[in-house]
C-alpha positions as MATLAB code, in Angstrom:
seq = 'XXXXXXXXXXXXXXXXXXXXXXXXXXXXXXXXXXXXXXXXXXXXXXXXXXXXXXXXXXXXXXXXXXXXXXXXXXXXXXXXXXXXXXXXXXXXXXXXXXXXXXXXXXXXXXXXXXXXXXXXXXXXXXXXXXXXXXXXXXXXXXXXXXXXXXXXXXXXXXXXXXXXXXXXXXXXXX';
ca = [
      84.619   97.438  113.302;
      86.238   96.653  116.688;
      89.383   94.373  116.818;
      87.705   91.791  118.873;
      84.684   91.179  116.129;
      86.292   88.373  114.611;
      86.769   85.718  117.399;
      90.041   83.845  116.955;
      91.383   80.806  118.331;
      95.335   80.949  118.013;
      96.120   84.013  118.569;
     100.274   83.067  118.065;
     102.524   84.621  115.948;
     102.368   84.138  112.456;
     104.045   80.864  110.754;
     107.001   81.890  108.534;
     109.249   78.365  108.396;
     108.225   76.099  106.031;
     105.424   74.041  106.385;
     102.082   72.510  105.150;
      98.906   74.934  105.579;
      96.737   73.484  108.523;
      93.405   74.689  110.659;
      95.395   74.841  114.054;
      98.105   77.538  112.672;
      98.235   81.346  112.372;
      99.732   82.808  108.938;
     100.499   86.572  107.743;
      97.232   87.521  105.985;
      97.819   87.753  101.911;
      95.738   90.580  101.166;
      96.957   93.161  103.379;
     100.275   91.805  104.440;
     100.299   93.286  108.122;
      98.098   91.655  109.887;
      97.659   87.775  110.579;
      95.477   85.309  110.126;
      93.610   82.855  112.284;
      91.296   80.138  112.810;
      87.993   81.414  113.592;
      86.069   79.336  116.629;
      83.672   76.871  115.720;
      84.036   77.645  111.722;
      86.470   76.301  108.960;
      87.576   79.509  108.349;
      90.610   82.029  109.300;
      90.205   85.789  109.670;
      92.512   88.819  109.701;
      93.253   90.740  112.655;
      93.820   93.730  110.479;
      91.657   93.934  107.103;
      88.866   91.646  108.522;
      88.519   89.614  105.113;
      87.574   85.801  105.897;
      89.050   83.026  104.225;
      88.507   79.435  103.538;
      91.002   77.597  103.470;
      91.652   74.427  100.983;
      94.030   71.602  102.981;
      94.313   69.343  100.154;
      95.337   71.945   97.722;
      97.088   74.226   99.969;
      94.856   77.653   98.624;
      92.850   80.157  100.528;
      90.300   81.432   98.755;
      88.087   84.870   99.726;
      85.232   84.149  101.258;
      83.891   87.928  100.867;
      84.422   88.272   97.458;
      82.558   87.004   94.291;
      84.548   85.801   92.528;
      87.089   84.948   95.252;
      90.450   85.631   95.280;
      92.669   82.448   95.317;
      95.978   82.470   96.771;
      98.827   79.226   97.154;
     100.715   78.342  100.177;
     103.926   77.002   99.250;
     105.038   76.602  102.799;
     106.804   79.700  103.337;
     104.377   82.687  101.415;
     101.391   82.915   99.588;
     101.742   82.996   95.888;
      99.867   83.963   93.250;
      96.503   86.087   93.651;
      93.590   85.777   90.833;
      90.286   85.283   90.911;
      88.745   82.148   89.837;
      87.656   81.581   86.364;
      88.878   85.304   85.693;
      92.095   85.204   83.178;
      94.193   88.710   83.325;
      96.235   88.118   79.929;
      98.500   90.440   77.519;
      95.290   92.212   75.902;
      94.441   93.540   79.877;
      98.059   94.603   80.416;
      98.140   96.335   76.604;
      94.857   97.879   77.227;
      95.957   99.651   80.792;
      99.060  100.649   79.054;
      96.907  102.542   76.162;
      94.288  103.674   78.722;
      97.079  105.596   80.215;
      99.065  106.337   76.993;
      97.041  107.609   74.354;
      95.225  110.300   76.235;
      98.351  111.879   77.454;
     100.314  111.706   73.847;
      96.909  113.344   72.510;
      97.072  116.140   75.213;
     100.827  116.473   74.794;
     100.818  116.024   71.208;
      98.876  118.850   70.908;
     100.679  120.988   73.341;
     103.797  120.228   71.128;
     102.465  121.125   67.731;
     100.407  124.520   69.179;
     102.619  125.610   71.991;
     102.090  128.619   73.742;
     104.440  131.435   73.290;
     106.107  132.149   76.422;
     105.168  135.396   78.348;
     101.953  134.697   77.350;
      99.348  134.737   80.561;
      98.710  131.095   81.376;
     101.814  129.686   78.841;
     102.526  127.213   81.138;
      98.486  125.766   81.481;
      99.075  123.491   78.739;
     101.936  121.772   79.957;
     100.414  120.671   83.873;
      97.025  119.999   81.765;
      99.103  117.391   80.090;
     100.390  116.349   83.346;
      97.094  115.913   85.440;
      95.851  114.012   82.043;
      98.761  111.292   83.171;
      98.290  111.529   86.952;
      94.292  111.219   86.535;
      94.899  107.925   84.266;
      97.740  106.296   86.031;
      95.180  107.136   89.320;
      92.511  105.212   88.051;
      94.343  102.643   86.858;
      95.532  102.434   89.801;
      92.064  102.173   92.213;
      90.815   99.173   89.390;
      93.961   97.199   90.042;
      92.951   97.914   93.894;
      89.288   96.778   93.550;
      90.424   93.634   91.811;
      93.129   92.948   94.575;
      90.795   94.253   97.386;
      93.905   95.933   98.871;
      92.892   97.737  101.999;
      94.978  100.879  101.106;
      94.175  103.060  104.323;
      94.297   99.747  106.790;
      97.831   99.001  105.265;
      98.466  102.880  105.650;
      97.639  103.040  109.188;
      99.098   99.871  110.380;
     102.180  101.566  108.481;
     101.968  104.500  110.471;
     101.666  102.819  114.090;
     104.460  100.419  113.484;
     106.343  103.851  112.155;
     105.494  105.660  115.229;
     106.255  103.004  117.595;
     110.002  103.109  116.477;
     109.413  106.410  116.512;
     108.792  106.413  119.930;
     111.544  104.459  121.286;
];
């Protein structure tokens, strides 16, 4: 999508004192962290400059909820940063955080278990297959662990990457 899709009225720096959220101000967008937020014209709405995602804000309650996402995210302004991302009526307790940690876990103690108790005999073609097959077990958990904690964020991984690499290459270039 172009940069100019999203019309925006204020297109000022980003607020970082502390202060109540209102319609008129720009803010640091919470999802992606680079880019900024704005008021879009005619709506009650901000959009990012960066990620696109469109938010509506909540003045009485100081949140800013998704508004391309079901269920939304919700985060808090406190006046200086947003806090707290979760989705509405979602709950991520201990049981989600234990069952990542065995997801990841128990597949690679099986796999390395196993390469422990029957280990190759070194010199052996292929002795050390056993041991990066354990490995990649880890990497490919921990991986998609990783892209589920991304989907329920809705980080934009390559957008952040990018915007990464220009600011990078900008001091770069000086």
């Amino acid at each position: 999508m172009p940069e100019s899709f999203i019309p925006i009225i204020n297109p000022t720096p980003p607020s970082y004192g502390a202060q109540r959220l209102d319609a008129e101000s720009s803010y640091y967008c919470p999802i992606c962290r680079r880019g900024t937020i704005a008021p879009m014209i005619m709506m009650e709405a901000f959009a990012c400059n960066l990620c696109q995602h469109i938010f509506e804000p909540d003045l009485k309650t100081q949140t800013l909820k998704t508004a391309d996402s079901f269920p939304p995210l919700v985060w808090r302004w406190n006046g200086r940063i947003w806090q707290g991302a979760h989705r509405e009526g979602i709950e991520l307790g201990w049981g989600t955080l234990v069952a990542a940690i065995a997801i990841l876990v128990i597949p690679t103690l099986l796999v390395g278990s196993s390469v422990y108790i029957y280990a190759p005999r070194p010199g052996v073609p292929l002795w050390w297959f056993p041991y990066v097959w354990t490995l990649l077990v880890f990497i490919c958990h921990a991986y998609f662990l990783l892209r589920v904690a991304i989907d329920y964020y809705q980080f934009p991984v390559w957008l952040y990457l990018r915007s990464w690499g220009q600011s990078f290459t900008s001091l770069w270039q000086r």
